[in-house]
N, C-alpha and C positions, 0 to 999 in steps of 0.2 A: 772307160766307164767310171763316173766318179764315184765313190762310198756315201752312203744317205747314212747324216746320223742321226742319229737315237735322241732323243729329248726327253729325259727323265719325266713325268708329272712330279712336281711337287707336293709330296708327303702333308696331309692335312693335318694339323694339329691336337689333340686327341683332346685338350681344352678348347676345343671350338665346337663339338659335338653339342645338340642342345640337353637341357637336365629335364627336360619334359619328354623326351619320347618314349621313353622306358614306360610309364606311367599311363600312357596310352597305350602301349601295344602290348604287355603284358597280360590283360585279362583276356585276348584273343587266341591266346594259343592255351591248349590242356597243359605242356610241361610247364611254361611261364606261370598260367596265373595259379596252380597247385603248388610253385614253387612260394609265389609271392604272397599266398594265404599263409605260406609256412613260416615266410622271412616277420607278417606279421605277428603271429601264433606267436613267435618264440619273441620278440620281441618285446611286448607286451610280458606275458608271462616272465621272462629274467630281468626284464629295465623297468620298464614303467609301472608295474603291478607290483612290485619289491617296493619301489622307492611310493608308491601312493599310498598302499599297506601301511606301511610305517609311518609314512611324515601323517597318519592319521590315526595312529598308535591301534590298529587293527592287527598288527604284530609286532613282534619284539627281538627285533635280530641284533646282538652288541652292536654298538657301532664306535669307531675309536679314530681318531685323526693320527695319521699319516705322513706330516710334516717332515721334511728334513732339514737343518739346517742349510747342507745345501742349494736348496730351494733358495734361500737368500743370494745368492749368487750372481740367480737369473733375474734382471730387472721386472718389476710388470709394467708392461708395452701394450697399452691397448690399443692402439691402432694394429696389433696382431691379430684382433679378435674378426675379420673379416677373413682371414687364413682359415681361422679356427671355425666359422661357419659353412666355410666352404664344404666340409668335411662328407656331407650328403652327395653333393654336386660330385666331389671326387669320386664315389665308388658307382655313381648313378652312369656316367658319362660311358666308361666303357663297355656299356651294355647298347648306348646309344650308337656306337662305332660299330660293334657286332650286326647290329641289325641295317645299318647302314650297307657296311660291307657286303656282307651274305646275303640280305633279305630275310623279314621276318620268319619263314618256315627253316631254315637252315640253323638261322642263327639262335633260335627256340631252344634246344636241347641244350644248349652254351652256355646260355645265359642264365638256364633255369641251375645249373649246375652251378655256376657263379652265386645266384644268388640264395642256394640251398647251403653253400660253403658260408656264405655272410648269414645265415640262421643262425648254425650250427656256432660260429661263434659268442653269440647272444647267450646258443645253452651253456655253452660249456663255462662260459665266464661267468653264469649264472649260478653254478653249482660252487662256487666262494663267494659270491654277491650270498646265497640262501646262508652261508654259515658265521659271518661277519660281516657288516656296513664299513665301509671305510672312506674319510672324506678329511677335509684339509680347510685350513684356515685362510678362507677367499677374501680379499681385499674389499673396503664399503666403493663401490665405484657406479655411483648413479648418472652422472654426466650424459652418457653414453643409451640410448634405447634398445640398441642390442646386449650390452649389461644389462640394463631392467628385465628385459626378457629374458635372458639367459637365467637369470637369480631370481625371476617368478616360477621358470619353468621346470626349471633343475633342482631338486630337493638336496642334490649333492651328495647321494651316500654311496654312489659306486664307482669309487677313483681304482681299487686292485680288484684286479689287472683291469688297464685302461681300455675300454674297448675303439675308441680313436687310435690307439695304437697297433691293437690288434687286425682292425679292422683297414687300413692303411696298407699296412705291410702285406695281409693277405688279399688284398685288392695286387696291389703289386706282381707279388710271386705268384697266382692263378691267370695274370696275363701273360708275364715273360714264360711261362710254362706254356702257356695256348700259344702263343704265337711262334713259337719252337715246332710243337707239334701239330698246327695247321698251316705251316710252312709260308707264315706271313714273310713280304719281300725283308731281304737288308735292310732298306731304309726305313722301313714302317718301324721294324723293331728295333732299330735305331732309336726311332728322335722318340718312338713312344715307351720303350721302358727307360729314357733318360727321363721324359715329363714325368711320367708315372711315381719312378723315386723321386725325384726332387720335390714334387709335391707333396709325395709321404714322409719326406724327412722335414717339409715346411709346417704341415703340419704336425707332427711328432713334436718339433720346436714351437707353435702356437697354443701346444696344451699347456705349457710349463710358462712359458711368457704371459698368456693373460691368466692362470694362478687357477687354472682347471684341474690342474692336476701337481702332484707331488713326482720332486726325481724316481722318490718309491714308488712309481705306480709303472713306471715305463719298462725295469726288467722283469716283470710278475706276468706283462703284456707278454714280452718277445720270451718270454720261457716255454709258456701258455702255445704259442705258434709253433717252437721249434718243436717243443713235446708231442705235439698233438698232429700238427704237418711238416715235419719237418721233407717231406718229399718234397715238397712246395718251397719252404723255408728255414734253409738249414741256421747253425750255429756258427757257420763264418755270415751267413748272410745279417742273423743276429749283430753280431761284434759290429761288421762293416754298416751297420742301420748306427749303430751307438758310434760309433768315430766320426759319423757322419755332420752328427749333429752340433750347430754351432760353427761348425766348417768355416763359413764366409761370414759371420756374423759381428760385426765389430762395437755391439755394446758392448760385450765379454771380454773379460781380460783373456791373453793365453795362458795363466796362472788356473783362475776360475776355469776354463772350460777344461783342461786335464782335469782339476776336481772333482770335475759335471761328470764328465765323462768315465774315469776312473769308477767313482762311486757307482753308476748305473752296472758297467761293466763287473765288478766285483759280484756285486748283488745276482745278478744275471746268473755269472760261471757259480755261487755258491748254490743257488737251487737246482742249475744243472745238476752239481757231485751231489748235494743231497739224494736226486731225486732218483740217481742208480741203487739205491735201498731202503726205498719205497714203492710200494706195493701199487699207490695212484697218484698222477700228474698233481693232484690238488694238497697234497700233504705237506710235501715242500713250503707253499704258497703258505698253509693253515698253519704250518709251523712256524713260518715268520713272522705273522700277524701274530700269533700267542708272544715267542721274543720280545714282540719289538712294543709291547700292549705291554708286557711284563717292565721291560724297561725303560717306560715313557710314564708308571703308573697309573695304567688306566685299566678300569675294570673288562677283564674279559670272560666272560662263564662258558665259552664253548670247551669241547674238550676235544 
């Protein structure tokens, strides 16, 4: 009797999922669209309400640039800026895959938990957006109509902590976590937490390439994460995100990107040790922006 073998299905691509299904099937379940009232609420209230308040001088929160010299390092690459819009699509799509997989009732409570964890980062990165503005000196690049848009739409004052960063990485570590514990096969969790980072570190590298964001904004991000979930995202996973970056990249000298990288990493472990005698996650972060306000000469009145 001969042996019948097995013929794996081939593993779908978790960038092939569409970015509209979420968007439709969400208002249909109670946990989904209570979650996704919330993802707006907070939204709104820490990004967009901050930043329209102000650029309409209806409040008045310091705001101080962020720059680092080694920002000059990283060239600006705007044919990156399709990386860096992708950024939706990316945290959108694995909710598309959930519901695909499971079916909408199953995959309801998942998703709604995912996307209560992507609120929750809006508040908490809010509560340093509410105490300081901080923004960085963006290149004049009108050529481009996703530039125009981006620099009609973006008022530009909340680069620390970057929530592209934040919100990447906890995309990330909330799947490779689910897919552990809903005992997705080998190969799922194979080729999809390899997409997963590679994407989060492409993007991680298109904030700083098309001139989004400062080196300074990226360890305020991954501090922000490990502090706050570090069950999810620890501080090796931190370091191994910052080594990451620039990897394969051959604008970058290998000189420059030790520097890149160096620099972030520094930053990163300083507000860890600060932040064991400190009373809250945020003090660290408020600390640095006082320093570095101080040492840039620019006016800061928070206390």
């Amino acid at each position: 009797m001969k042996n019948k073998t097995t013929v794996e299905t081939p593993v779908r691509s978790i960038r092939s999922f569409p970015d509209i299904l979420p968007w439709l099937t969400m208002p249909f379940t109670k946990p989904t669209c209570t979650a996704y009232i919330n993802l707006v609420r907070k939204v709104y209230a820490n990004f967009v309400k901050i930043q329209k308040q102000e650029k309409k001088h209806k409040i008045h929160i310091p705001i101080i640039y962020i720059d680092s010299e080694i920002d000059d390092k990283i060239p600006f690459t705007p044919e990156k800026v399709d990386t860096y819009l992708k950024f939706v699509n990316y945290f959108v799509r694995p909710i598309s895959m959930l519901v695909t997989r499971f079916g909408l009732r199953r995959a309801a409570p998942i998703c709604a938990e995912y996307i209560n964890l992507i609120a929750s980062l809006y508040q908490d990165a809010g509560t340093i957006y509410k105490y300081c503005l901080t923004t960085t000196h963006r290149p004049v690049y009108k050529k481009d109509r996703r530039f125009r848009f981006i620099y009609k739409n973006d008022p530009h004052y909340l680069c620390v902590p970057s929530l592209h960063i934040c919100i990447v990485t906890g995309c990330y570590a909330f799947f490779r976590n689910l897919f552990k514990k809903e005992h997705f096969t080998p190969q799922e969790q194979d080729l999809w937490n390899k997409e997963l980072y590679e994407d989060a570190v492409a993007i991680g590298e298109s904030v700083l390439f098309v001139k989004q964001h400062s080196v300074n904004c990226i360890p305020a991000a991954l501090y922000m994460m490990t502090t706050l979930h570090g069950d999810l995202f620890t501080t090796y996973d931190s370091v191994e995100f910052i080594n990451s970056l620039f990897a394969g990249d051959t604008t970058i000298t290998p000189e420059n990107r030790i520097q890149i990288n160096s620099h972030i990493n520094f930053m990163y472990e300083r507000l860890l040790l600060e932040s064991t005698c400190c009373d809250t996650w945020q003090e660290p972060v408020r600390h640095w922006l006082r320093i570095y306000a101080k040492q840039t000469n620019q006016p800061l009145d928070c206390q």
